[in-house]
N, C-alpha and C positions, 0 to 999 in steps of 0.2 A: 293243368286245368285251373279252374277257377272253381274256390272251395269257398265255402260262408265264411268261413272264420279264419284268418291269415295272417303269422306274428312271424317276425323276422329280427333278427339282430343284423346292424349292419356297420360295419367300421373300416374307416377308408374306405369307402364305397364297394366292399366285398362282404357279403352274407357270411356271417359267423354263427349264428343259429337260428334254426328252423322249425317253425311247429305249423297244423293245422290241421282244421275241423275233420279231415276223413282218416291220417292218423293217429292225431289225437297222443302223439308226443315230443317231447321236444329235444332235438337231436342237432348235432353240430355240422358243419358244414366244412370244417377245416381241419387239417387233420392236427394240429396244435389243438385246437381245441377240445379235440376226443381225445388227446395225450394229456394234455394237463391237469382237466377238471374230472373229476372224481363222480363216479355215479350219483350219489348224493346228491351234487348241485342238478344233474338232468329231471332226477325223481322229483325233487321240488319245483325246479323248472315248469316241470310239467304239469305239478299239480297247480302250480299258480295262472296258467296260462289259459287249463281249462274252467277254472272259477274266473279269469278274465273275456274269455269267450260267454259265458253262461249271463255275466253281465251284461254285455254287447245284444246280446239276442235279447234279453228282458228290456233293454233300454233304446232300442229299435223298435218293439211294439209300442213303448212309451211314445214316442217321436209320430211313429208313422198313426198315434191315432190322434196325438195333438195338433197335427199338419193335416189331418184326415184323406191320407194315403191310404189306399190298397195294396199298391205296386212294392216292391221290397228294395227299398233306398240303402245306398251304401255311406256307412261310415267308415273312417281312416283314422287312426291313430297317427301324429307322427311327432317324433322327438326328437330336438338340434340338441347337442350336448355341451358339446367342451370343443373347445380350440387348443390348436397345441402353441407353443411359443418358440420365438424363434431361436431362441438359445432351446431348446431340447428338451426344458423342463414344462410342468402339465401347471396350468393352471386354469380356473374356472371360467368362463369367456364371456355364455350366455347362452340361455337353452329355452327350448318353444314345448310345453307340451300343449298341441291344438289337434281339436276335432273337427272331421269336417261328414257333411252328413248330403248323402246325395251329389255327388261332385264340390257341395260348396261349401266354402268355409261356415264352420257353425260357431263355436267356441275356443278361445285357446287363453290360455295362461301368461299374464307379465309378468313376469319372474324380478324385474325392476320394480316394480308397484307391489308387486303380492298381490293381484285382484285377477278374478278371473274377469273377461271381455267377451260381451255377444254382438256380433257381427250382424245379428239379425235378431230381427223382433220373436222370433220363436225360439229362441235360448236367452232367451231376459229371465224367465224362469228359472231354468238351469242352474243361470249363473247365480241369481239371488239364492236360492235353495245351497249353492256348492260354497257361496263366498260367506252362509251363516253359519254352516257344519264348520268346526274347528279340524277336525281331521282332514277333510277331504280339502279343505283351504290350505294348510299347512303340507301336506304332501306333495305336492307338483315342486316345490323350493328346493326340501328336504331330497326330495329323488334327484332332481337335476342334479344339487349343488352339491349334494354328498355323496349318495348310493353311486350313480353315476360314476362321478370323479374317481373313485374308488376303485370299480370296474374295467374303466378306463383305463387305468396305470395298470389292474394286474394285464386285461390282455395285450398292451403294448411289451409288457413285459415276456407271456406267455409268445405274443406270432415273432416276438424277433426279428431275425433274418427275413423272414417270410413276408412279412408288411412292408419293410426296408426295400425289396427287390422291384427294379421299375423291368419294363422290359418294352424292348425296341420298336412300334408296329414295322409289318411287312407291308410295300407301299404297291399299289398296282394303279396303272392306269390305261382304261381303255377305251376306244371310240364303238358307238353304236346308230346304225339308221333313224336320221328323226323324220318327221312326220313329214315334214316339207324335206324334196329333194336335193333343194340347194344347202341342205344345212345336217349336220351332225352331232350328234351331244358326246362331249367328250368327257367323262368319269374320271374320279379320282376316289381309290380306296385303302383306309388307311386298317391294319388289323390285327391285331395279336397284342395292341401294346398296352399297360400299366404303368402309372394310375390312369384315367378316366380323362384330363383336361389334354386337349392336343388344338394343334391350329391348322387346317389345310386352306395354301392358296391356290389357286388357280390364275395362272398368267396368261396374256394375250398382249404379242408385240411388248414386253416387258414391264408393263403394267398390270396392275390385283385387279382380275374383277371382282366385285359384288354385286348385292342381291339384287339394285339396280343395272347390272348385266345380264338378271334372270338366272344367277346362281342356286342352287336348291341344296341342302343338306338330309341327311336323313336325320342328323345330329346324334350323338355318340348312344351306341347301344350294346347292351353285353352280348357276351360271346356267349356266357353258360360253363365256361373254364375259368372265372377272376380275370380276362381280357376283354377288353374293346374292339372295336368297329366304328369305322363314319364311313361313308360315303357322300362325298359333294360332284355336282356335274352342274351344266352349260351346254345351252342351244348353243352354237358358232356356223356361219356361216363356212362352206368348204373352199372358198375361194374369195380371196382380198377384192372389194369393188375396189371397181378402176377407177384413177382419178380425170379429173376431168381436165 
């Protein structure tokens, strides 16, 4: 369901810890991660998360009455971190921490400049108010480029094997009735596999269609077990027009 308050860990594109507003604690998602880390980090976890919720809600009435909303507008936290390199070793890459308020981008962080950026005339404030505090300017660098980093290496260290493992999708393809009777959509679905990036073609007469063929994707979506899913399909006519 959909909770107020929504913090996730996520690496390699698979959730590694999980907290929210109707738990209200902050628990792992892997079983590496519930082996590795010690209560201690959960208990802290948690308490930081819920003084990070309690901000979120005090600084959503802020917004929604400087924008003079009634409605309850959604904010997003989200953060790019580190890349990894191609020889195997970790270094710092470039990291975004941006807020976005109501579907749209509101605020985010240059981590090149040091300055925080408002996208919109209603975080000019914000920004002037966050880039004259010395702390709260100084943090977004300091979290990327250090805490992070940091992070980073132990759970690369901690999922192992586990991160390492890709696995294969199982491929299904089948035809369904389409609206007009001369014609058929024929499916293709890809599922089970890890990591997240895959390519599905669909051929006719040995050519790629695309989306100027009237190709559709559902474009890649989780399983709810660390696997993927896509499904792509195509109107095609059931019979070759004849030539003339």
């Amino acid at each position: 369901g959909i909770h107020e308050f929504t913090a996730m860990g996520i690496l390699d594109s698979r959730v590694i810890h999980y907290f929210d507003s109707t738990t209200q604690v902050k628990t792992p998602r892997t079983d590496w991660m519930k082996e590795c880390l010690e209560p201690k980090y959960w208990d802290e976890g948690t308490r930081s998360l819920k003084d990070k919720q309690q901000w979120f809600k005090d600084y959503m009435d802020i917004l929604k009455e400087r924008m003079n909303q009634t409605n309850n507008g959604e904010i997003c936290l989200m953060l790019k971190m580190s890349s990894e390199q191609p020889d195997g070793s970790l270094k710092y890459s470039h990291g975004l921490d941006m807020y976005s308020y109501d579907g749209d981008d509101f605020l985010y962080f240059n981590d090149s400049h040091s300055v925080w950026v408002a996208p919109v005339k209603a975080a000019e404030q914000t920004k002037r108010k966050w880039d004259q505090e010395q702390k709260v300017h100084n943090y977004p660098k300091g979290y990327l480029e250090i805490d992070c980093m940091e992070w980073l290496k132990k759970y690369l260290t901690y999922g192992g094997k586990d991160l390492s493992t890709t696995k294969k999708p199982e491929v299904y393809v089948f035809a369904n009735n389409a609206k007009s009777k001369t014609n058929v959509v024929l499916t293709c679905m890809a599922t089970g596999f890890y990591p997240l990036e895959i390519q599905i073609h669909i051929q006719r007469n040995s050519r790629i269609l695309t989306k100027d063929d009237g190709v559709m994707s559902t474009g890649t979506r989780p399983n709810g077990d660390n696997t993927y899913q896509r499904r792509d399909s195509v109107e095609i006519p059931t019979q070759r027009p004849e030539r003339e």
